[in-house]
C-alpha positions as a LaTeX table, in Angstrom:
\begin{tabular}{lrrr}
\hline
Residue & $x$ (\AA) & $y$ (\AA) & $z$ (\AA) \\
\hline
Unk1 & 17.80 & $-8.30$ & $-32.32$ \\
Unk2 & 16.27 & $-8.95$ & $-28.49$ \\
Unk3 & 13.35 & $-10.47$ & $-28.49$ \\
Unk4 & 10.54 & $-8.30$ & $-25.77$ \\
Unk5 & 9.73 & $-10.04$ & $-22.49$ \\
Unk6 & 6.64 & $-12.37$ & $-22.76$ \\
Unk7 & 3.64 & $-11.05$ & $-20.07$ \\
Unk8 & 2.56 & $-14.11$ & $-18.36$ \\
Unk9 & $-0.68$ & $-13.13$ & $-16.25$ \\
Unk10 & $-1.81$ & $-15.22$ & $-13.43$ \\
Unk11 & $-4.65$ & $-15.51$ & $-11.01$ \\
Unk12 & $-6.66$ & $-17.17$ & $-8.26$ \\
Unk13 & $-4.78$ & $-19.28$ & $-4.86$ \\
Unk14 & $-1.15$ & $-19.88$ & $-4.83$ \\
Unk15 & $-1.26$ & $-23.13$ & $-6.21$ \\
Unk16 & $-3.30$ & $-22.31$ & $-9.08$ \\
Unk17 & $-1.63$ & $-18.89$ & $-10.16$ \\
Unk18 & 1.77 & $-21.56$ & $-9.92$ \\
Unk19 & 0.04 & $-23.58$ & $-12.21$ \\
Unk20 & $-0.96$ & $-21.32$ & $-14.33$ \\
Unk21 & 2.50 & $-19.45$ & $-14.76$ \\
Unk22 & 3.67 & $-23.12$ & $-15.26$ \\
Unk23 & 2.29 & $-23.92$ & $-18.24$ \\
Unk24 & 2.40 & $-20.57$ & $-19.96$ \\
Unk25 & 6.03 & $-20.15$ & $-19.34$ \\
Unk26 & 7.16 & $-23.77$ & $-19.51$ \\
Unk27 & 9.80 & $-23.36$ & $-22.29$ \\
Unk28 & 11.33 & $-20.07$ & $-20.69$ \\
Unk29 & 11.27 & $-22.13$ & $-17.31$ \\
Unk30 & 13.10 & $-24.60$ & $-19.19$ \\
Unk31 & 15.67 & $-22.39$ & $-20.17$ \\
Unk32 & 16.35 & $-21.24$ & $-16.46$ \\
Unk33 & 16.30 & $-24.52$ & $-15.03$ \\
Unk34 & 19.03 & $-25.58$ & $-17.86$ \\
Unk35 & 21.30 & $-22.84$ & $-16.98$ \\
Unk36 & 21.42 & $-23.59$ & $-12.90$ \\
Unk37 & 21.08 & $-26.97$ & $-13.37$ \\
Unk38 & 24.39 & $-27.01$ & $-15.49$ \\
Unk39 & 26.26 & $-24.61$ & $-13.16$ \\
Unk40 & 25.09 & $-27.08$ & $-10.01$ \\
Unk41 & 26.32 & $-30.09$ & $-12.28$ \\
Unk42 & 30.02 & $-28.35$ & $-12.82$ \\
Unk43 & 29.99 & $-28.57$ & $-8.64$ \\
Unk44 & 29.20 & $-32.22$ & $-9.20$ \\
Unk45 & 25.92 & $-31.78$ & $-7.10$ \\
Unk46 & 24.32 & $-35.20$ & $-7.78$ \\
Unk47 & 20.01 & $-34.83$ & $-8.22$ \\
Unk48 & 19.61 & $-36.66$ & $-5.09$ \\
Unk49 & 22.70 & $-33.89$ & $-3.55$ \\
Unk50 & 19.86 & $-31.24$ & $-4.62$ \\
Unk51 & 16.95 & $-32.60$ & $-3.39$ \\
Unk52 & 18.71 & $-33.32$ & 0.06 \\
Unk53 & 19.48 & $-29.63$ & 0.09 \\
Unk54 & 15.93 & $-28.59$ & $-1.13$ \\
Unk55 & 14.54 & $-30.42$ & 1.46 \\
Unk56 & 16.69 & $-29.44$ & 3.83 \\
Unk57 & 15.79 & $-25.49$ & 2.62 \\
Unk58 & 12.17 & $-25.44$ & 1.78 \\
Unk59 & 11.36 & $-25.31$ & 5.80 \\
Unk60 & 13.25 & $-21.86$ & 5.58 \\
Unk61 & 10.97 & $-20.80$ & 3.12 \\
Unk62 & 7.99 & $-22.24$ & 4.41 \\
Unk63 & 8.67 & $-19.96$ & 7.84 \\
Unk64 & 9.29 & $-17.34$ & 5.89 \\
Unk65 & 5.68 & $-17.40$ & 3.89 \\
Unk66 & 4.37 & $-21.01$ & 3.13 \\
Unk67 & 2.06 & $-19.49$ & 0.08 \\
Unk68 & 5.55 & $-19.59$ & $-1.96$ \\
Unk69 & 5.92 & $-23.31$ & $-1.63$ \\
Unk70 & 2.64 & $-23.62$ & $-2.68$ \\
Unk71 & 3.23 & $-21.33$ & $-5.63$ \\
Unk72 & 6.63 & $-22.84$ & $-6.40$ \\
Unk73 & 4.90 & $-26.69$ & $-6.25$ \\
Unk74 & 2.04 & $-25.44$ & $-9.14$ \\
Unk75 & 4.91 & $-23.89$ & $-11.27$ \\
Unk76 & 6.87 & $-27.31$ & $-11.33$ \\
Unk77 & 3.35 & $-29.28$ & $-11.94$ \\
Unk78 & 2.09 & $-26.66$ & $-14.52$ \\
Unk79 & 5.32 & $-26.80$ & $-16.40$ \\
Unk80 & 5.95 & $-30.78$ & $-15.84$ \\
Unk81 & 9.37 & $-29.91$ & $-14.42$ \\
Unk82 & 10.94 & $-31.45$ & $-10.89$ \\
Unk83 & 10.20 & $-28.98$ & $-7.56$ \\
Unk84 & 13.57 & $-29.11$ & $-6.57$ \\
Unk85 & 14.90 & $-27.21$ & $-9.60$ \\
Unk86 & 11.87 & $-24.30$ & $-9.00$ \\
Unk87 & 13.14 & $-24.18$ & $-5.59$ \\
Unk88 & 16.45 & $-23.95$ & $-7.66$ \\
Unk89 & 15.92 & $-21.18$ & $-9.77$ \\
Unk90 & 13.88 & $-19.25$ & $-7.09$ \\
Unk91 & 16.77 & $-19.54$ & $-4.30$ \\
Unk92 & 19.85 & $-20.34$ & $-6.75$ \\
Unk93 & 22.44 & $-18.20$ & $-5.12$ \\
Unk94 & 21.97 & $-19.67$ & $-1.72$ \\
Unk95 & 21.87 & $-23.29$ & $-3.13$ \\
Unk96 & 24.86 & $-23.24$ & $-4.84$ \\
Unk97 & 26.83 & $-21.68$ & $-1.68$ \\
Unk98 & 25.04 & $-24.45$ & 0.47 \\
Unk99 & 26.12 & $-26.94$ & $-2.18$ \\
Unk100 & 30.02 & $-25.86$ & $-1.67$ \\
Unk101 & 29.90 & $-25.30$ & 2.09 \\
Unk102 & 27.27 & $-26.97$ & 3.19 \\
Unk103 & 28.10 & $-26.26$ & 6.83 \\
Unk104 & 28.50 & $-22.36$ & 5.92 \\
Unk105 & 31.36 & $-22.23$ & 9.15 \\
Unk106 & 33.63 & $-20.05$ & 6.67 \\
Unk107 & 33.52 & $-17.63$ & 3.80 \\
Unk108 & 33.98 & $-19.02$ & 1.02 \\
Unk109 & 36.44 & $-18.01$ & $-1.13$ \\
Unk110 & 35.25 & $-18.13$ & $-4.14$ \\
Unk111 & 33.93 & $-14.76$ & $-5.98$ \\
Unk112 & 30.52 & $-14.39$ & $-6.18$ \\
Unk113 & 29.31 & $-14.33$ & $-9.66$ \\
Unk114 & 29.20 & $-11.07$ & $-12.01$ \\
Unk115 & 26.17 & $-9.88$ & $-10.96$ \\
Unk116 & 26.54 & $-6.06$ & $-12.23$ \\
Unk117 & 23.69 & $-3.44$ & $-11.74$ \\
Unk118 & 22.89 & $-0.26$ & $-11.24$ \\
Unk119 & 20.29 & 1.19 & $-10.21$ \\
Unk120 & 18.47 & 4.90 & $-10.44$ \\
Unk121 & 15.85 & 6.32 & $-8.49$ \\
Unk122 & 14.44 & 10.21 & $-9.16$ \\
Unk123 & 11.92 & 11.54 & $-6.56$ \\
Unk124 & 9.26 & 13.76 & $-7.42$ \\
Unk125 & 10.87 & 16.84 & $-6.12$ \\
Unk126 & 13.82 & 16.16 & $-8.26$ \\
Unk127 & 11.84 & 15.50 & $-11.23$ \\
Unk128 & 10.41 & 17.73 & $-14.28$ \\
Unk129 & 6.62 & 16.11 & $-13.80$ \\
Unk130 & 7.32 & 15.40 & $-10.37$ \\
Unk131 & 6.29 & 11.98 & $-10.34$ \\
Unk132 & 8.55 & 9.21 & $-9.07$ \\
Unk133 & 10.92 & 7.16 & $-11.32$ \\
Unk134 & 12.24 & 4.18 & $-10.58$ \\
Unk135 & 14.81 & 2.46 & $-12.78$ \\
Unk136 & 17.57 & $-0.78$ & $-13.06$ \\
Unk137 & 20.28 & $-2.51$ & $-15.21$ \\
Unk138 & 20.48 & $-5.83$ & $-14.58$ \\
Unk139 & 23.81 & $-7.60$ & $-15.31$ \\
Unk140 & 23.77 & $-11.39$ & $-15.58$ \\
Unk141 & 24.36 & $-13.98$ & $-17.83$ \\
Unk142 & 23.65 & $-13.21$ & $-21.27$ \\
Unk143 & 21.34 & $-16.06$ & $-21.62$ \\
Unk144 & 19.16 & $-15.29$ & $-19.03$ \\
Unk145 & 17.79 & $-12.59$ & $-21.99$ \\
Unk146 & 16.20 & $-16.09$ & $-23.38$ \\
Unk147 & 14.52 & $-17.05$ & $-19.76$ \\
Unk148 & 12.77 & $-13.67$ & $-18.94$ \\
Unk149 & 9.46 & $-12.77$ & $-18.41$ \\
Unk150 & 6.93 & $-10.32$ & $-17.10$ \\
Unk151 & 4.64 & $-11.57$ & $-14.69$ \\
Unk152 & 1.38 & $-10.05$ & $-13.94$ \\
Unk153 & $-0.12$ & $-11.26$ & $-10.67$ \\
Unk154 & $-3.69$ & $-10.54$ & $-9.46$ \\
Unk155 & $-3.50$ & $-11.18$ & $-6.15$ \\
Unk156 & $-6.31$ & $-12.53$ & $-4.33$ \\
Unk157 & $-5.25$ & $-11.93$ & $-0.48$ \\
Unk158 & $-3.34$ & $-8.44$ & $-2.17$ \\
Unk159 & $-2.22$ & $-6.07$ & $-4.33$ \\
Unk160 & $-1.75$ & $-7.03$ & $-8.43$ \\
Unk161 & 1.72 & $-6.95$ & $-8.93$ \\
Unk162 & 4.12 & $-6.56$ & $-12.26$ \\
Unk163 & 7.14 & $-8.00$ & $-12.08$ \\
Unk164 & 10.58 & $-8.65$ & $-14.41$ \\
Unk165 & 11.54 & $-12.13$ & $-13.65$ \\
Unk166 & 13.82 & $-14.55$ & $-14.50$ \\
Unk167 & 10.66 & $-17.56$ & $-15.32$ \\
Unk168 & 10.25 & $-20.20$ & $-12.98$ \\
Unk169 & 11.34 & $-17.37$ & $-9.80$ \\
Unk170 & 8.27 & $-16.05$ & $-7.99$ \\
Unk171 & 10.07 & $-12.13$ & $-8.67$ \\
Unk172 & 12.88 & $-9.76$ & $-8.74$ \\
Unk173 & 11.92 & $-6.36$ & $-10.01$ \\
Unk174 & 8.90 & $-4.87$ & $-9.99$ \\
Unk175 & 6.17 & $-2.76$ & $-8.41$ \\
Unk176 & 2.41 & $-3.13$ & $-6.89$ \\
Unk177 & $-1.19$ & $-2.11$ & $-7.62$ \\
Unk178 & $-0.18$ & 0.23 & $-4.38$ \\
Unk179 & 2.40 & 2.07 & $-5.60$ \\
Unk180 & 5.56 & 0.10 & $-3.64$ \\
Unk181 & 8.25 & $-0.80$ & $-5.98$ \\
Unk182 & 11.49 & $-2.70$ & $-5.63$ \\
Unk183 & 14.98 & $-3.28$ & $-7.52$ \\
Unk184 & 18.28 & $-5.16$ & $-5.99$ \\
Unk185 & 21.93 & $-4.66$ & $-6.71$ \\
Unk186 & 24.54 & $-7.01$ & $-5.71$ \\
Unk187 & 27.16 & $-6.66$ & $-2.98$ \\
Unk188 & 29.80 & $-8.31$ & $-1.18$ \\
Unk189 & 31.49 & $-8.57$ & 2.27 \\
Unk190 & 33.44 & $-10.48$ & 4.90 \\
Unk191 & 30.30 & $-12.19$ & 6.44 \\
Unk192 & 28.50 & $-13.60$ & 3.28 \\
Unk193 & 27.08 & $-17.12$ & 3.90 \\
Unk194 & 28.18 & $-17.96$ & 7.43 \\
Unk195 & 24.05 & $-18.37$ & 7.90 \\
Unk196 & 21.10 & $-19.14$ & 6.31 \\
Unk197 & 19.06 & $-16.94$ & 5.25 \\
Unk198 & 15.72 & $-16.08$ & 3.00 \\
Unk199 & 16.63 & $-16.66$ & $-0.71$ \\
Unk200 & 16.81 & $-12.71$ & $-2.33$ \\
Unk201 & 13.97 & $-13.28$ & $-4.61$ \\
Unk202 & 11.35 & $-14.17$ & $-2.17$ \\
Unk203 & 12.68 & $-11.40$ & $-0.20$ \\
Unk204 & 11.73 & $-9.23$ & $-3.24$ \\
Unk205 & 8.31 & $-10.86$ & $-4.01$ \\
Unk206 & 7.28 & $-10.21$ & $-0.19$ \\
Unk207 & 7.72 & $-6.54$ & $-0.44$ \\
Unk208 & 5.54 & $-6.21$ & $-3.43$ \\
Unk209 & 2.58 & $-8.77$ & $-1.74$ \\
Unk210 & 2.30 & $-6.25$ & 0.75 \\
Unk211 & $-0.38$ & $-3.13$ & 1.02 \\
Unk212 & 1.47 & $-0.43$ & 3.44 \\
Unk213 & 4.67 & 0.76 & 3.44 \\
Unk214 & 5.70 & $-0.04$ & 6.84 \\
Unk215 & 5.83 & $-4.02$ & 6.54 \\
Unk216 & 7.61 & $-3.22$ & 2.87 \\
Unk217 & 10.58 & $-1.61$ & 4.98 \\
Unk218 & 9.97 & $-4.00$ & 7.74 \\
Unk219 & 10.35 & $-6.92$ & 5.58 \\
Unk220 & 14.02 & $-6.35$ & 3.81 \\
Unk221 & 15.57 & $-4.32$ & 7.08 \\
Unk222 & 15.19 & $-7.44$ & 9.32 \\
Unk223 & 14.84 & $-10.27$ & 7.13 \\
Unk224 & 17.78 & $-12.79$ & 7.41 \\
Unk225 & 19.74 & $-13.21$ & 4.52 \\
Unk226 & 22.86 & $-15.82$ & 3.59 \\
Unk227 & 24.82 & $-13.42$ & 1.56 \\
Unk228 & 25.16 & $-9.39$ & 1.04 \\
Unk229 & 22.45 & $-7.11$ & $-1.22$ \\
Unk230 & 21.65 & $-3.63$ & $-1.68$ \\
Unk231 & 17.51 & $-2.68$ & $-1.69$ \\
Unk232 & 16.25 & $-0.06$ & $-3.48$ \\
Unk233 & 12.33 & 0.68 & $-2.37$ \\
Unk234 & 10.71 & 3.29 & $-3.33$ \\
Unk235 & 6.48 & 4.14 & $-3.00$ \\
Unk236 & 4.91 & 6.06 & $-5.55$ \\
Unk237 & 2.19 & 7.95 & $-3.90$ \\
Unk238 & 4.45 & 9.72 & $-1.07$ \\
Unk239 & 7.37 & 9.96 & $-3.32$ \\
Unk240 & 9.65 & 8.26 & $-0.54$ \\
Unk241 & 12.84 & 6.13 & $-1.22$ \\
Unk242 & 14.89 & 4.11 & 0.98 \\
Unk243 & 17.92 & 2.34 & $-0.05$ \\
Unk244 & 19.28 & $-0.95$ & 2.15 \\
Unk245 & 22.48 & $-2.15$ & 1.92 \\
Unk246 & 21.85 & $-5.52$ & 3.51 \\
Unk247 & 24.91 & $-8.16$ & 5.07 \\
Unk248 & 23.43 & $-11.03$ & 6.19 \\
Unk249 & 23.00 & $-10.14$ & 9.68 \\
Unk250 & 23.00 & $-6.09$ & 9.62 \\
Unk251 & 21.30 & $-3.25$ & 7.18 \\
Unk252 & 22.75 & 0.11 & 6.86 \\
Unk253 & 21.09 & 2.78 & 5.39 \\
Unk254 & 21.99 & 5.01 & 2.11 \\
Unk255 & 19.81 & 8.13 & 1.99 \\
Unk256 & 19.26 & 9.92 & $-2.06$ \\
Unk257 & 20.97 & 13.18 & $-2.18$ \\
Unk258 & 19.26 & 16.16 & $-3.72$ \\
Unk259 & 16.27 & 13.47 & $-4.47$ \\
Unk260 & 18.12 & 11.08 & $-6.38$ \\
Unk261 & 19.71 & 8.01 & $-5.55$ \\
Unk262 & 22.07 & 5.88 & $-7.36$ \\
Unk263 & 23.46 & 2.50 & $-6.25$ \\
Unk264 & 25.93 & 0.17 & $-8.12$ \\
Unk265 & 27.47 & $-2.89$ & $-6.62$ \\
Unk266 & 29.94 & $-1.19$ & $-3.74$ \\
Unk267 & 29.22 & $-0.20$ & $-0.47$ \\
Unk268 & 28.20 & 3.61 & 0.20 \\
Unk269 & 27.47 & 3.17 & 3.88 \\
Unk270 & 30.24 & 5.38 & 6.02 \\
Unk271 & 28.69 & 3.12 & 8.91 \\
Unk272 & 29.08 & $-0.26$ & 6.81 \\
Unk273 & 32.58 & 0.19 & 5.93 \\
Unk274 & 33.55 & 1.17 & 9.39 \\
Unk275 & 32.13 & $-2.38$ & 10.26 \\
Unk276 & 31.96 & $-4.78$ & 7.26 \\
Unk277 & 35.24 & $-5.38$ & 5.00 \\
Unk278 & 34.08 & $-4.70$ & 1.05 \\
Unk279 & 34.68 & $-7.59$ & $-1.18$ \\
Unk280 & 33.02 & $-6.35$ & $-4.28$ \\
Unk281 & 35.14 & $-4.35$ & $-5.90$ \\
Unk282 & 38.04 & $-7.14$ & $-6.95$ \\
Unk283 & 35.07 & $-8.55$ & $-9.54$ \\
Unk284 & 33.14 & $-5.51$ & $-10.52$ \\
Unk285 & 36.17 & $-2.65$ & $-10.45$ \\
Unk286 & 33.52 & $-0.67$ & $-12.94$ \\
Unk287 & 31.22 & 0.05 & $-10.26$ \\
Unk288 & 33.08 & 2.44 & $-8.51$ \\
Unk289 & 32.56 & 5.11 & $-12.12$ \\
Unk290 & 29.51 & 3.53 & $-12.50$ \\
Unk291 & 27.82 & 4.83 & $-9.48$ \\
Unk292 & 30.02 & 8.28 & $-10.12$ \\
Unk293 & 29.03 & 8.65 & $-13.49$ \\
Unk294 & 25.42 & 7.87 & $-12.85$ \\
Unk295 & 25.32 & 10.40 & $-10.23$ \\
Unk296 & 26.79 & 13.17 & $-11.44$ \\
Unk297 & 24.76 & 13.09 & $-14.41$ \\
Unk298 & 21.53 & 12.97 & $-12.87$ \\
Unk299 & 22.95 & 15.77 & $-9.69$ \\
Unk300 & 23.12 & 18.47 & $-13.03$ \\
Unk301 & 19.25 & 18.09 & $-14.36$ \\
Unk302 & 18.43 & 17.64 & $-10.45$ \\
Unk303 & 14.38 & 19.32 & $-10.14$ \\
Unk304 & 14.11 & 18.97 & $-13.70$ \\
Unk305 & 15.05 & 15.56 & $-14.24$ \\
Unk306 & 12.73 & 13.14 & $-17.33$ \\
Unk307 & 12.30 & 9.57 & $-18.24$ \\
Unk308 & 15.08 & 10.15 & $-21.28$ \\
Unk309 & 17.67 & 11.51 & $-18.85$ \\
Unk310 & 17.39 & 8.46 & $-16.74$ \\
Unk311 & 17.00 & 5.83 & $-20.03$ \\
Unk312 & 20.15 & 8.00 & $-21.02$ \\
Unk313 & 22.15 & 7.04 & $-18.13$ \\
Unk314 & 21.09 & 3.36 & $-18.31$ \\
Unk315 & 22.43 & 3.30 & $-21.71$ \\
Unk316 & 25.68 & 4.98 & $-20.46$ \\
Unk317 & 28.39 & 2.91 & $-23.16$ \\
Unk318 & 31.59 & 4.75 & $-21.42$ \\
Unk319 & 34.50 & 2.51 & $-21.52$ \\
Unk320 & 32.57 & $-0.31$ & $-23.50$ \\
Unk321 & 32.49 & $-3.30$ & $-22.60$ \\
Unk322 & 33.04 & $-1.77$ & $-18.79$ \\
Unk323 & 30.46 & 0.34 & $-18.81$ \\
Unk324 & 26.67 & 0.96 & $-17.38$ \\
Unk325 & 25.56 & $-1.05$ & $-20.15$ \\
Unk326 & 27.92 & $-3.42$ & $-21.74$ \\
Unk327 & 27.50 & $-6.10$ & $-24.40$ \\
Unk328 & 28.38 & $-9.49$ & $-24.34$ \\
Unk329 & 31.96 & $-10.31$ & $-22.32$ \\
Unk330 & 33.47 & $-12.76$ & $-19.88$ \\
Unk331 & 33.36 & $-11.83$ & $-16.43$ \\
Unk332 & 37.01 & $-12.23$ & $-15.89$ \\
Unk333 & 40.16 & $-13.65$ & $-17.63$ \\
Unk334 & 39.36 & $-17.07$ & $-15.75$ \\
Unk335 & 35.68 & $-17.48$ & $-16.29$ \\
Unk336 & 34.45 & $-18.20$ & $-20.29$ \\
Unk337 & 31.16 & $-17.50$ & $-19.68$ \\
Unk338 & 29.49 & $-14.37$ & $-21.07$ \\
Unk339 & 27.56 & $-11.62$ & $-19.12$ \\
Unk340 & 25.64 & $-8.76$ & $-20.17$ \\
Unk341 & 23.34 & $-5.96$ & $-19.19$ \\
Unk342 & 20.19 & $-8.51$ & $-19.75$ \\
Unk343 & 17.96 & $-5.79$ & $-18.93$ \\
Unk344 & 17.25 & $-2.15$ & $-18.31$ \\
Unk345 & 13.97 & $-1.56$ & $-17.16$ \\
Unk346 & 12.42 & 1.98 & $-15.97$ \\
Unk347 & 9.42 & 2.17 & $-14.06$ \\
Unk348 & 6.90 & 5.01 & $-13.33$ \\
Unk349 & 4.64 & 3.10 & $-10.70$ \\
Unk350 & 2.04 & 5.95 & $-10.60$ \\
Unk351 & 1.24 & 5.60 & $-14.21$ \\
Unk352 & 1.29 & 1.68 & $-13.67$ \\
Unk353 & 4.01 & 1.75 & $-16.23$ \\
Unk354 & 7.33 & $-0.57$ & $-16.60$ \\
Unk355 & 9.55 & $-0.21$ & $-19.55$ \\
Unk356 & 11.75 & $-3.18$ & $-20.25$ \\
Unk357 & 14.73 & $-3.17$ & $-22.85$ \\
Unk358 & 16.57 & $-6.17$ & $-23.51$ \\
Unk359 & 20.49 & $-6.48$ & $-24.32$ \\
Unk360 & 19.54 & $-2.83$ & $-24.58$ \\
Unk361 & 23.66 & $-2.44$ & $-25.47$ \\
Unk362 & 22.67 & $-4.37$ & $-28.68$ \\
Unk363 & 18.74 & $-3.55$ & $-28.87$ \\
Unk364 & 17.66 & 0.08 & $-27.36$ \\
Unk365 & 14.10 & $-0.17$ & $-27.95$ \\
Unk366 & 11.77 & $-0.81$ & $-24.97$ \\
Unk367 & 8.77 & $-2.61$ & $-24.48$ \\
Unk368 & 6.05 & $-1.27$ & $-22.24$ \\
Unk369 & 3.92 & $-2.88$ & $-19.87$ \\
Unk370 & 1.37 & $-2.07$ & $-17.61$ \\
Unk371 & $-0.79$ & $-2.60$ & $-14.49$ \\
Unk372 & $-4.15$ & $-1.22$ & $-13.39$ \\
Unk373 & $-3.32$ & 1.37 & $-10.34$ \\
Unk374 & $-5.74$ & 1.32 & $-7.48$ \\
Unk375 & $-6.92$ & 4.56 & $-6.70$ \\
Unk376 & $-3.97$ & 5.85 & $-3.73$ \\
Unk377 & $-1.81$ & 5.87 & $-5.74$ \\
Unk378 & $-3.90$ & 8.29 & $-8.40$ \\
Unk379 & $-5.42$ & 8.25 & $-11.54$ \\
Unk380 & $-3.02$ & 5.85 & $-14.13$ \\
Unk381 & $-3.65$ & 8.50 & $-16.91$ \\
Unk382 & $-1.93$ & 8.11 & $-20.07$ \\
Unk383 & 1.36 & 8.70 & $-21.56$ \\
Unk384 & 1.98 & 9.38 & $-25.46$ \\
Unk385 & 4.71 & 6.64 & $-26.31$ \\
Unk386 & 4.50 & 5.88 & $-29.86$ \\
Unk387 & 8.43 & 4.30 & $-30.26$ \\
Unk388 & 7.07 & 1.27 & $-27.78$ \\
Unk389 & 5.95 & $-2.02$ & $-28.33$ \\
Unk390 & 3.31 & $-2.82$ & $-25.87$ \\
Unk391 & 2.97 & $-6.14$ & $-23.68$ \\
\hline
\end{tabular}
């Protein structure tokens, strides 16, 4: 049986809310740190290889927004763990490509991980209650369900944010006190890490620190990035969604159809695929009737469309272990390691609400969690869920 998300709530300047989430998640910190720090150790990165690249990184981030050094420095002294292997878990896709090319002149040819997901978004107009809903699988490594959390931020220079995180990382999915709300899917192309670029999850957290719209959108469109990613935002009060699929150096846009938008790990783009050259598919085949299946279901109930449809198609078992959520099972007849949905999570952002099931292919029930709306986005009201544990 999964074990629910821990909410770790933090507070005050960067440093301190760092510390704080330090020592209130150090063992699930722990557990992230051991699983990069093992998969930089089969590339026979040395510690001092890793701080050399760390160091060489962290002005990157600091350009990007300094505050997350500062908040990435309190989580490794709160939690009595090294910086570099913070900066590790916070930016671990673009370490380990620096660590194999460190020049980044070619593509590399090794696959990117199995990093599944798919993820739904209904907007009001196509929903039965007509209020936004926002939801995500996220397929990783199965014992990343052992190194998640749910971090509540109250922002002092911002809005409060919830966010699912892997612990140690400053955010991934989530949504703000404001309504904004953000989930990622992973992609692939012909121009992945040739530059350096912004690690994905800071990318993420930056969305949600912000208070309009505008600077959301801003932020992911034109942000440079090492390797490939598709952006989901959506905003809760004006029931608008916009969907990024980012290469490093270009973003194309996806628009919903009928007022729903699905996204697995392919490219949609007509304009992308004129340009880019897809390099997905050869590791995640299933996304192709993933995306298809997702859509079609939700296109039927479209203007009538509820949370249980949506939790229905997250929970989508066709062609097991290939399917929208899949148990345990390698990647690929070359790679032992297991993968999993870790998480589906579905989030109603003008109710303040995120529901979070893990290894929800072994473990349907979800776990509820919630942040105090400010008052654009509407009244948080309440919603009759008797079946949840709350966080």
């Amino acid at each position: 049986m999964a074990q629910p998300c821990r909410l770790i709530e933090v507070s005050g300047s960067p440093h301190e809310r760092g510390l704080q989430y330090g020592r209130q998640a150090a063992a699930e910190i722990g557990r992230s740190i051991g699983h990069y720090a093992a998969q930089v150790k089969a590339l026979s990165l040395t510690a001092a290889r890793l701080t050399d690249i760390v160091r060489a990184y962290v002005p990157r981030i600091e350009s990007f927004d300094a505050t997350y050094v500062e908040e990435m420095r309190g989580i490794a002294a709160g939690a009595s763990v090294d910086f570099e292997l913070v900066v590790l878990v916070n930016a671990r896709t673009e370490i380990v490509q620096l660590a194999r090319n460190p020049q980044l002149f070619d593509v590399l040819q090794n696959a990117m991980e199995a990093d599944g997901c798919t993820t739904v978004v209904v907007r009001p107009d196509a929903a039965r209650d007509g209020q936004l809903i926002h939801a995500h699988n996220w397929d990783w490594k199965l014992e990343c369900a052992e190194s998640s959390v749910i971090l509540k931020i109250r922002n002092q220079d911002g809005p409060d944010i919830l966010t699912f995180t892997e612990a140690g990382a400053l955010g991934r999915f989530g949504f703000n006190a404001l309504g904004i709300c953000i989930t990622g899917n992973g992609l692939e192309c012909d121009r992945d890490y040739r530059q350096i670029g912004v690690p994905l999850a800071l990318l993420r957290r930056k969305v949600l620190a912000q208070t309009y719209l505008a600077p959301a959108l801003t932020t992911v469109y034109t942000t440079q990035k090492s390797g490939s990613n598709n952006i989901a935002v959506s905003h809760a009060a004006s029931g608008l969604v916009y969907n990024f699929e980012c290469a490093p150096d270009e973003t194309f846009m996806v628009p919903d159809t009928g007022g729903v938008l699905v996204h697995a790990n392919h490219w949609l783009s007509p304009v992308a695929l004129g340009k880019i050259r897809e390099r997905g598919i050869g590791s995640a085949p299933s996304t192709l009737y993933r995306e298809q299946r997702a859509r079609e279901a939700l296109a039927k109930k479209a203007g009538r469309l509820t949370v249980e449809d949506v939790t229905a198609v997250l929970l989508d078992d066709f062609q097991s272990p290939w399917s929208i959520c899949y148990p345990p099972r390698a990647a690929n007849l070359t790679d032992s390691s297991l993968y999993a949905t870790v998480a589906s999570l579905i989030m109603r952002p003008i109710l303040g609400e995120m529901r979070v099931a893990m290894l929800p292919a072994r473990d349907k029930r979800f776990t509820a969690y919630t942040l105090e709306m400010e008052s654009v986005v509407g009244s948080p009201g309440g919603v009759s869920t008797p079946a949840l544990a709350h966080g």
